[in-house]
C-alpha positions in Angstrom: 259.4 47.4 358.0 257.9 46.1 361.2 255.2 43.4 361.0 251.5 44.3 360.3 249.2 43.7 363.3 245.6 43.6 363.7 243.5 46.4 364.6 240.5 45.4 366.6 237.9 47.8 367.9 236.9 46.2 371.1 233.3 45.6 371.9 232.8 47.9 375.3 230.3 50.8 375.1 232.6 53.6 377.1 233.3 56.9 375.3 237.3 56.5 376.1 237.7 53.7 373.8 236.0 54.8 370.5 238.9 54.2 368.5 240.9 50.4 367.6 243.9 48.7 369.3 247.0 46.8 367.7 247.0 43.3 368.1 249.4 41.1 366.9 247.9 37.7 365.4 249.1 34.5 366.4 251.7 32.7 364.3 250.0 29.3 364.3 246.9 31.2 363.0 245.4 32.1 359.5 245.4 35.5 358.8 241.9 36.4 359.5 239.8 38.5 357.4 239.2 42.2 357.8 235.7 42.2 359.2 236.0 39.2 361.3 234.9 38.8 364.6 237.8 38.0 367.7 238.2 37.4 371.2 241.0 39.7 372.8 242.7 40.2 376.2 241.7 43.5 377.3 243.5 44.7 380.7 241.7 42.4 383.1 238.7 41.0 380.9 238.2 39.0 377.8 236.2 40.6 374.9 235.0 40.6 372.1 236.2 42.7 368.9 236.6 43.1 365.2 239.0 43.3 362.8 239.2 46.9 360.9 242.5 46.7 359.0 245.8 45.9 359.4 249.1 47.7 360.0 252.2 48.9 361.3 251.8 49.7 364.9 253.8 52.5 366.7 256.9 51.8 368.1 256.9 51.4 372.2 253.5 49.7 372.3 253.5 46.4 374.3 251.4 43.9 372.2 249.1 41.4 373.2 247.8 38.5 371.1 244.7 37.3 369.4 243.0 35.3 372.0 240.6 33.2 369.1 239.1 34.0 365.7 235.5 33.0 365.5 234.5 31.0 362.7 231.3 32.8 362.4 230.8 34.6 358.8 232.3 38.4 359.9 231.5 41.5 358.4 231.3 41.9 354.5 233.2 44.5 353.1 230.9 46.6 352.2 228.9 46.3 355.5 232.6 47.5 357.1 232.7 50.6 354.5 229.2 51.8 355.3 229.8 51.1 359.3 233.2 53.5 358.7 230.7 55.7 357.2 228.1 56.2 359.5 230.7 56.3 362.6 232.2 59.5 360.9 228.8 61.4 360.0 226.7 60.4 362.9 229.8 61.2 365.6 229.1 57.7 367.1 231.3 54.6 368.4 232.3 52.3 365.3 231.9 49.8 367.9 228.3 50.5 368.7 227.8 50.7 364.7 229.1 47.5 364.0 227.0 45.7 366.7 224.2 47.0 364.5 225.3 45.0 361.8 226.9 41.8 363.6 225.4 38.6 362.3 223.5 36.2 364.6 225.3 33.3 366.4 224.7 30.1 364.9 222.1 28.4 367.0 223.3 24.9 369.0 220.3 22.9 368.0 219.0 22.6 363.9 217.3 25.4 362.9 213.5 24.2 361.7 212.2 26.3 358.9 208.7 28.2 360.2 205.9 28.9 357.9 202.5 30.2 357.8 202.0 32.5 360.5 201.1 35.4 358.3 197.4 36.0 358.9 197.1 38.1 356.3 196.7 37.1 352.7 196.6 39.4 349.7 194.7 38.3 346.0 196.3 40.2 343.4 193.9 40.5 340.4 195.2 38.5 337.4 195.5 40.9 334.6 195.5 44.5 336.3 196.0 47.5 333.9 198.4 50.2 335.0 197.4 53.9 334.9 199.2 55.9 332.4 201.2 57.3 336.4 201.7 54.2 337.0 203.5 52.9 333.5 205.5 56.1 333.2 206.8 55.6 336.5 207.5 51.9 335.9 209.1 52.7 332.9 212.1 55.2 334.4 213.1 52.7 337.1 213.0 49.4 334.9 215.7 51.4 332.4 217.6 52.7 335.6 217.3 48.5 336.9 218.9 47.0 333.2 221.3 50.1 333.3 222.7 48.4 336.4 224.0 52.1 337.6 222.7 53.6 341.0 220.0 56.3 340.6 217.4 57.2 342.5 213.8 58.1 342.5 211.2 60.0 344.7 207.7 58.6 344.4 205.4 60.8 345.2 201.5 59.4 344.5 198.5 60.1 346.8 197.2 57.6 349.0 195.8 54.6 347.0 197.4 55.6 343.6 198.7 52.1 343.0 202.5 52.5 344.4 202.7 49.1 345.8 202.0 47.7 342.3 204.8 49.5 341.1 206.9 48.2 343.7 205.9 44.6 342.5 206.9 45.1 339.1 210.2 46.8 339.6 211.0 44.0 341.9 210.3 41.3 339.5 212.4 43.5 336.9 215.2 43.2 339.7 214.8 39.5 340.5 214.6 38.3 336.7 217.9 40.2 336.6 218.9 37.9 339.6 219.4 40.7 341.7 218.1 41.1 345.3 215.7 43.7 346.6 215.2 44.9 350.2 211.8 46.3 350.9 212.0 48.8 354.2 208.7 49.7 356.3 208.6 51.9 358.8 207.7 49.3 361.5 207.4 45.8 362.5 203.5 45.7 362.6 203.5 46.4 358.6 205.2 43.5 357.8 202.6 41.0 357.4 200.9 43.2 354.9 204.0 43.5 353.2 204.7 39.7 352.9 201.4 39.1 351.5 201.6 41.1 348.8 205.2 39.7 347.8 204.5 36.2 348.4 201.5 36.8 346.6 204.1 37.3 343.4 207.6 35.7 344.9 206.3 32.7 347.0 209.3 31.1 349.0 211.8 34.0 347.7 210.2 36.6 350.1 211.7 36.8 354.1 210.7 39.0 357.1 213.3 40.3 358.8 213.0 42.0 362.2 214.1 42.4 366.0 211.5 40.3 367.7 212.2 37.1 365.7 213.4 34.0 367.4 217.2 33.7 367.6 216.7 30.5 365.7 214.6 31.9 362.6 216.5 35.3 362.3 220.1 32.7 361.8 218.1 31.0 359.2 217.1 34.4 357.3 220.2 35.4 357.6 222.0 32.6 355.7 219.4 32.1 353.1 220.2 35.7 352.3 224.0 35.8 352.4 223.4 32.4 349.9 220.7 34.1 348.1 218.4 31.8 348.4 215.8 34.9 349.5 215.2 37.2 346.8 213.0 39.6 348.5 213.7 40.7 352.0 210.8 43.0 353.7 211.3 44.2 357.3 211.8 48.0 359.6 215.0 50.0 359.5 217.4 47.1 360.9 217.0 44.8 357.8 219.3 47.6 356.2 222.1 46.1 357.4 221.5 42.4 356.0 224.4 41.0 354.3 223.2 41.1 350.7 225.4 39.8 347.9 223.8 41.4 344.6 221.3 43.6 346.0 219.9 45.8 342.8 216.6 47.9 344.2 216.1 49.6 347.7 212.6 50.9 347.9 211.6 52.8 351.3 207.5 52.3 351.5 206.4 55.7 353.6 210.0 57.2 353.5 208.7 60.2 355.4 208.2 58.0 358.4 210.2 59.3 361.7 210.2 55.4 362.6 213.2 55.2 360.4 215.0 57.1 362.5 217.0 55.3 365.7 215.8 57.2 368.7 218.7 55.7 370.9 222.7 55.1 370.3 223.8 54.8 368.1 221.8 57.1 365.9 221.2 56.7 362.7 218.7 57.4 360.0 217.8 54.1 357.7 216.9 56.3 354.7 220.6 57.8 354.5 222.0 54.1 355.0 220.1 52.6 352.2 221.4 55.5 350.4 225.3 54.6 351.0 224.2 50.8 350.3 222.7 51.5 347.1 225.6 53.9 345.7 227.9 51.0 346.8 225.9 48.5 345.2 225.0 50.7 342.0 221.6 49.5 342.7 218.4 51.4 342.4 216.8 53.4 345.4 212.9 54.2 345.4 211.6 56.4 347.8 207.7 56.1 348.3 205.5 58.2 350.1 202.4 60.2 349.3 203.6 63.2 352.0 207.4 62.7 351.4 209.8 64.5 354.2 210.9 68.2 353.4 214.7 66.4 353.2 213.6 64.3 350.0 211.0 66.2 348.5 213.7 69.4 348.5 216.7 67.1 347.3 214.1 66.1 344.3 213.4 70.1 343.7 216.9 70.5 343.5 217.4 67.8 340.6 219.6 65.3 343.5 216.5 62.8 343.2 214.3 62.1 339.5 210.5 62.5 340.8 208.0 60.0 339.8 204.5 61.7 340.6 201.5 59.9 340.8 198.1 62.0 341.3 195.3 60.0 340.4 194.1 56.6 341.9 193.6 54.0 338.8 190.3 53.0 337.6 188.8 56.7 338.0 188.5 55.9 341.8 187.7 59.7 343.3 190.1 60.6 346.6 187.4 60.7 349.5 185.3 64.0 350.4 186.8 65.9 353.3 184.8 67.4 356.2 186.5 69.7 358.9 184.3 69.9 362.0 185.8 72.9 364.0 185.4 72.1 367.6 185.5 75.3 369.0 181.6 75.5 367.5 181.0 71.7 369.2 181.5 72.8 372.0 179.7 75.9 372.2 176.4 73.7 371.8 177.5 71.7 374.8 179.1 68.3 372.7 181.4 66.6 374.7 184.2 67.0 372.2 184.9 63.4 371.8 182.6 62.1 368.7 181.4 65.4 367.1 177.8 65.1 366.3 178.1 64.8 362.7 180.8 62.2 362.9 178.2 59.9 365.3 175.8 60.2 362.3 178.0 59.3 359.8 179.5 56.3 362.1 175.7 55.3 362.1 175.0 55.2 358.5 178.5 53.2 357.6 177.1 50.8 360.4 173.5 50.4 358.4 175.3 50.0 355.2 177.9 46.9 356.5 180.8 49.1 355.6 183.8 49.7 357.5 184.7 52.8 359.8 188.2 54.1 361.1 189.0 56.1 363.9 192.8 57.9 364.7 193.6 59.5 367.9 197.3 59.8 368.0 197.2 59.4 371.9 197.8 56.3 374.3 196.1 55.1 377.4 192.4 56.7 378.6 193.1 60.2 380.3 196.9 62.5 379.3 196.4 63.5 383.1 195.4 63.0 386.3 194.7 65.5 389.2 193.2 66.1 392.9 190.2 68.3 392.2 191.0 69.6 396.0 194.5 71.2 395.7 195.1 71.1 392.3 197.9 68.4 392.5 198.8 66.4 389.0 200.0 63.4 389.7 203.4 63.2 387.7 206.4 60.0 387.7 209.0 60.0 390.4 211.8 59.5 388.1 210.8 62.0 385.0 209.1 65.6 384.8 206.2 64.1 382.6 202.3 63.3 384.1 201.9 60.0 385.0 199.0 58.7 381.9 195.5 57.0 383.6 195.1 53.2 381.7 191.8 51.8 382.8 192.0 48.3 381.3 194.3 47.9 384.2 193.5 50.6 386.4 197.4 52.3 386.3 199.2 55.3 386.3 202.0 54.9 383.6 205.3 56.8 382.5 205.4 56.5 378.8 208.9 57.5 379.5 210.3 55.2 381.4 207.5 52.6 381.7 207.1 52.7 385.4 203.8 51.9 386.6 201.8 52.3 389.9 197.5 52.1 391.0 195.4 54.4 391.0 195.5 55.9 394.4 192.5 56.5 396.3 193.0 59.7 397.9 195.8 62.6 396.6 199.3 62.3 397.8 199.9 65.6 398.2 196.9 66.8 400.8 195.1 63.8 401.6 191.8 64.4 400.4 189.2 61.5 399.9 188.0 63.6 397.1 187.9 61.1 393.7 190.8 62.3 391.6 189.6 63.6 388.2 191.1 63.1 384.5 191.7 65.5 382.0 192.5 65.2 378.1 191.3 62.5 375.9 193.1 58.7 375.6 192.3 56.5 373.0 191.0 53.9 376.0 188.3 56.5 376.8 187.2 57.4 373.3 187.1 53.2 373.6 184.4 53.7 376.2 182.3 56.0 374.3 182.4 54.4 371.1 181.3 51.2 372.6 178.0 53.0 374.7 177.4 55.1 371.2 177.0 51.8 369.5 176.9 48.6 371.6 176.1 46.0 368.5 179.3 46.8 366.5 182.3 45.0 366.8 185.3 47.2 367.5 188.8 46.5 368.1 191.8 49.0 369.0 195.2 49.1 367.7 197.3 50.5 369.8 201.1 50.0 371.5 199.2 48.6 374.3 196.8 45.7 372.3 199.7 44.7 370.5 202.4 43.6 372.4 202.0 40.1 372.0 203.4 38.7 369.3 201.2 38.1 366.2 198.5 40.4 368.1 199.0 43.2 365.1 198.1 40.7 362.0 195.4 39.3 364.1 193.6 42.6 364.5 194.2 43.7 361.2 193.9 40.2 359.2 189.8 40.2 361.5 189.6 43.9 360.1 190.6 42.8 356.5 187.8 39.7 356.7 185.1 42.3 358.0 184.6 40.8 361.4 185.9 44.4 362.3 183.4 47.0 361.9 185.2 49.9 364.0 189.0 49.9 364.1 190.1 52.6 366.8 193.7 53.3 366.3 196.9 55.2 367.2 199.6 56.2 364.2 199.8 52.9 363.4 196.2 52.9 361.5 197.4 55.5 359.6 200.3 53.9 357.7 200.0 52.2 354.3 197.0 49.6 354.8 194.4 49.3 352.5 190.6 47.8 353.1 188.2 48.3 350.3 185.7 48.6 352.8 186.3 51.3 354.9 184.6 54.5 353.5 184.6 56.5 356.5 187.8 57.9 358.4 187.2 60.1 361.4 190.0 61.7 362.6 189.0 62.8 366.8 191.9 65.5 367.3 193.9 66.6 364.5 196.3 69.3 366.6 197.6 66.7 369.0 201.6 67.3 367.3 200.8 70.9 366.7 201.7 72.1 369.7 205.1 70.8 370.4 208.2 71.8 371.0 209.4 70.2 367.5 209.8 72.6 364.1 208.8 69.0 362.5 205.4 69.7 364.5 203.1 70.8 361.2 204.8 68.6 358.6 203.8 65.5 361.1 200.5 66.6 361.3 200.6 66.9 357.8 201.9 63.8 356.8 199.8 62.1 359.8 196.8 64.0 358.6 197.0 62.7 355.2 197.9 59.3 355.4 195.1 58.5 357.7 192.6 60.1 355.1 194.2 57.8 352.7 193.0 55.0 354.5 189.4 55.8 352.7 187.7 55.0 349.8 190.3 53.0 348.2 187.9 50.3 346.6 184.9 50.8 344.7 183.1 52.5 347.6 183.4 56.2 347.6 184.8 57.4 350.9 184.7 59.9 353.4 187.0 61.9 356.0 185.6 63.5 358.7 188.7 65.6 360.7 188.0 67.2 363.6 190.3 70.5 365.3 190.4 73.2 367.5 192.2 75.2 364.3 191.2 74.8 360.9 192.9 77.7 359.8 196.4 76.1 360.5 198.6 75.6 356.7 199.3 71.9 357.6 195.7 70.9 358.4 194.1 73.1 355.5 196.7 71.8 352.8 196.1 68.0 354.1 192.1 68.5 353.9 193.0 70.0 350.1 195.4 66.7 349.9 197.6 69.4 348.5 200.9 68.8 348.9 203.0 71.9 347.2 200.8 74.4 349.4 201.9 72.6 352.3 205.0 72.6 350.7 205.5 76.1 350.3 204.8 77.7 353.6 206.8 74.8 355.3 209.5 75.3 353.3 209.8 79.0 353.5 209.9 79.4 357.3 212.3 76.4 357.3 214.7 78.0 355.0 214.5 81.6 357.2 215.3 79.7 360.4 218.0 77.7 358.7 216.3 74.4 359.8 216.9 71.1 358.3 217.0 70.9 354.8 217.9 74.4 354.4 221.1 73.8 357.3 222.3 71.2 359.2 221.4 70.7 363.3 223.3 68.3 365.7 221.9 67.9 369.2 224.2 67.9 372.1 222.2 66.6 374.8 223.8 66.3 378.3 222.7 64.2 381.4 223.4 63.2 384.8 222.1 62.7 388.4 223.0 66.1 389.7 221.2 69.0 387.8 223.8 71.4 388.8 226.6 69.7 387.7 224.7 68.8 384.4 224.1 72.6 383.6 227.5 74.1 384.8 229.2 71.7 382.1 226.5 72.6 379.4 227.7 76.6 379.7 231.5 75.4 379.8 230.5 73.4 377.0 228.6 75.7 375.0 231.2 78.6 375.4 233.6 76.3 374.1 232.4 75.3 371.1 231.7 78.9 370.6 235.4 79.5 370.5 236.3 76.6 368.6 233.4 77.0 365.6 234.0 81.3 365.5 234.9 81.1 362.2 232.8 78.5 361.2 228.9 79.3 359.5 228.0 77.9 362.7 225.9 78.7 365.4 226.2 77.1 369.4 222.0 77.8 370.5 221.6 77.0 374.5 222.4 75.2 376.7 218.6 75.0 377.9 216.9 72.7 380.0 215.5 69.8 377.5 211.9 70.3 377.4 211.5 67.0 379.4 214.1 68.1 381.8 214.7 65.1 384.0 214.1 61.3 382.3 214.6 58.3 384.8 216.1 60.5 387.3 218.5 61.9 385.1 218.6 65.6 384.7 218.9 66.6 380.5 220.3 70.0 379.2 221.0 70.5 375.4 222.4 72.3 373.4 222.7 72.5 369.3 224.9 73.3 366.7 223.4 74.7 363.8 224.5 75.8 360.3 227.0 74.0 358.2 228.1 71.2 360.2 230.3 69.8 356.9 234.1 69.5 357.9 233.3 70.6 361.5 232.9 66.8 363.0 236.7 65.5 364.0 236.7 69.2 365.7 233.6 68.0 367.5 234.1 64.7 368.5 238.1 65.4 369.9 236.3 68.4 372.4 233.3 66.0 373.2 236.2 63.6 374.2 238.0 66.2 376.6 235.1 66.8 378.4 234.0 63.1 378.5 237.6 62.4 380.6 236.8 64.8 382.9 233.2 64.7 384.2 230.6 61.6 384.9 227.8 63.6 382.8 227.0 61.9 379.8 227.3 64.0 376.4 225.3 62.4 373.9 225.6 63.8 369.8 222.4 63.5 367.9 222.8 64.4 364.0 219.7 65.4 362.9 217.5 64.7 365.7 214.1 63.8 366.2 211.6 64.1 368.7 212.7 65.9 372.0 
């Protein structure tokens, strides 16, 4: 027997090196732990690494040593399993997964412990009665909790059914049981929301935990969880990877979110990963939503999940009245197509009355596009095949794909003319304008990507909404997810097709789940509420089963043209999406590829669609082709990943793998 080495994947993002390296340790050092962080000669450089395992490395290979073992805490166990895991089924560098989940570096100076910059507070009523929904559903998961085995539940109650007081309660089931819970929302700007309520029950137990914390505070988190000292741990998809000790519940507010999803490598969806944590942990797993995806809500059909439904909002509170305006009919009586006439009334009358009004328009900046009346020219970005997007506060022309910016120009590039360039489409800046000439004493604020960049900008807006200095909050997606004013008892929604159209086969259950979560938003206090949605086709499935709030007809027709396609849940898609400088080159390996993988899978229940230009063909100057894999990708990965590899020696063109993927 030869002596048992190290093996270390090294810390480099290259596709060549997606695999470990033998290492011998030192003889004057301690055996470090599998999981620990190292520093390692690598040809020329110095890196950092990790520890995977030990063994027996293969004879002829010249070893180096261990360079230093840092006394850092390393990787837990389980962390390492999962990170193993999601490496395998997501075809991405354990490297790159493991950076995911690398602790912070202790700070050099003594970490001060921050308080009260939540804006937002939360009362919770002292003795609050639970529906009969609500007590049924409380009941499963508290025997699943003392049962200490891992089960889990799909929640499915409409908007303002009470789902966060369940939440509460099984948590303080889990904590009494001095277990931990981790609380996941699908983005950063929820979190104050989310704290108060906890700390509203926990106090000092409850932590935020996201990316734009201070290096400082996100070491402190860290520990007090690892110690257990923080019971309750709320934050986006990251805080999955927190380094529990006796987590016991997982809830997943809005599990339907596509926020949960990592958009960039490595890939990964947060919703499987608190799966594989959960199992591990034989904890329980709650997912929440009142529009659940067609993944969960077709693994609870099949028996994989126990549903929890919810239908009714407690204390007889009716779900709000639902008006379609079709704006085909607007416009034939000459109505601009912004504010539909009977939405400005009804924005008049909440005014009056002191109540509260919300407006969603899924769309960013103040016109989609810009062009020279003259010659017809749109003004697109340099670097990507996307219009360039008109933002009046500062008077630019923005990419929202790769940020870059330039002014307005005063004549058209392409023939000259003097002519004022015009705008076409509808931004939530120019509805902005409007709203504020329809009705110059209210007080309106927008929430947007663009108003909240600062930090603590979101809770501001939404804390002055909560204390009714707001009387108009105009709002991208992120109105629409989980908040809840008592006040508001109108909801206008400006454009409801905005996702129809695109080139997605997710595009009507987002504008279903979008749909219905902003009308949620109304009538969820003693007020009765109203929604007032506006569309160029009211006939559509998705739009007529969220003004019904009827979730099984939506249901239904989704799930029977996803199941003839063979789209996700009913098979399995991976994206192969490949990019480089030279468009030529790019597509010439995409048919090598494609044919390929043709010859590889032709026995497989697989099909190799494309290649095809990526409907944004070129992205900061880098030409994208794609191709996907569709069927039953189960057992087909090691094949998939070792040709990926061949191809990645031989050409610059990066080939990036996408299991599941999102967006386009």
């Amino acid at each position: 027997m030869g002596e048992a080495c190290a093996e270390v994947t090294v810390d480099i993002n290259h596709p060549f090196l997606d695999h470990f390296f033998y290492y011998r340790v030192p003889p004057h050092f301690p055996m470090p732990e599998i999981g620990t962080r190292v520093v390692v000669p690598f040809g020329h450089l110095i890196v950092h690494g990790w520890i995977i395992g030990y063994s027996e490395p293969p004879r002829g290979i010249q070893l180096k040593e261990i360079l230093s073992v840092s006394s850092e805490p390393g990787l837990t166990p389980e962390l390492l399993k999962i990170g193993r895991w999601m490496a395998d089924y997501y075809v991405q560098p354990l490297a790159e997964i493991l950076k995911l989940m690398a602790p912070p570096a202790k700070p050099l100076r003594k970490v001060k412990t921050q308080s009260g910059q939540n804006t937002l507070t939360f009362t919770r009523p002292r003795r609050l009665v639970l529906s009969r929904e609500q007590v049924k559903a409380l009941h499963e998961i508290e025997v699943a909790l003392h049962d200490c085995c891992f089960k889990q539940f799909l929640l499915h109650g409409v908007t303002g059914s009470g789902k966060t007081e369940v939440y509460l309660r099984a948590a303080a089931t889990a904590v009494s049981m001095n277990r931990q819970v981790l609380y996941l929302v699908p983005e950063i700007a929820l979190t104050p929301q989310a704290e108060a309520w906890f700390q509203s029950v926990f106090g000092d137990q409850v932590a935020i935990w996201h990316s734009r914390q201070g290096h400082c505070e996100k070491y402190r988190i860290y520990e007090d969880i690892k110690s257990g000292r923080v019971k309750i741990l709320i934050g986006p998809r990251s805080a999955v990877f927190a380094p529990f000790q006796n987590v016991g519940l997982i809830i997943i507010d809005e599990e339907h979110d596509p926020s949960y999803k990592q958009q960039e490598q490595p890939y990964y969806h947060a919703r499987d990963v608190a799966y594989q944590r959960a199992r591990y942990n034989r904890a329980v797993l709650i997912l929440g939503s009142a529009t659940p995806s067609l993944e969960s809500f077709t693994h609870a059909v099949k028996g994989h999940y126990r549903m929890l439904t919810m239908q009714q909002r407690p204390l007889g509170r009716e779900l709000p009245r639902i008006t379609v305006i079709d704006l085909r009919s607007e416009q034939q009586v000459g109505s601009s197509g912004l504010i539909s006439r009977y939405l400005r009334e009804q924005i008049a009358l909440r005014l009056e009355r002191k109540e509260q009004v919300i407006l969603f328009l899924n769309r960013r900046g103040y016109a989609p596009l810009v062009f020279c009346p003259e010659c017809g020219y749109v003004l697109k970005c340099k670097k990507c095949s996307i219009s360039l997007v008109y933002h009046q506060a500062t008077r630019n022309l923005q990419c929202h794909y790769c940020n870059h910016k330039t002014p307005l120009p005063d004549h058209c590039p392409w023939c000259g003319s003097s002519k004022r360039l015009s705008f076409l489409g509808m931004g939530i800046q120019r509805v902005e304008q409007e709203i504020r000439r329809l009705y110059p004493g209210a007080n309106l604020q927008r929430l947007d990507l663009d108003t909240t960049r600062k930090r603590g900008a979101f809770a501001q807006i939404l804390g002055g909404f909560a204390r009714r200095e707001t009387d108009i909050l105009l709002g991208t997606q992120m109105v629409a997810k989980g908040h809840d004013f008592p006040w508001v008892t109108l909801v206008g929604v400006l454009n409801a097709d905005l996702a129809l159209n695109l080139p997605d086969y997710r595009a009507a259950e987002r504008t279903y789940q979008l749909l219905a979560q902003v009308a949620g938003r109304a009538g969820r206090g003693q007020l009765p509420g109203e929604v007032v949605v506006q569309t160029y086709f009211p006939e559509h499935y998705s739009i007529v089963a969220a003004c019904r709030n009827d979730y099984n007809v939506f249901y239904k027709e989704e799930a029977r043209s996803r199941e003839f396609l063979g789209y996700p849940p009913f098979g399995d898609l991976i994206r192969l999406r490949l990019t480089g400088e030279k468009e030529q080159e790019v597509a010439s390996l995409a048919v090598a590829l494609a044919d390929d993988l043709r010859s590889i899978f032709q026995n497989e229940n697989l099909a190799v669609l494309g290649p095809a230009q990526s409907p944004v063909r070129r992205v900061k100057s880098y030409y994208r082709w794609q191709l996907m894999l569709k069927g039953d990708c189960n057992g087909i990965r090691s094949k998939l990943r070792a040709c990926i590899q061949s191809y990645r020696k031989k050409t610059s063109v990066i080939i990036g793998i996408e299991v599941d993927p999102y967006g386009f």
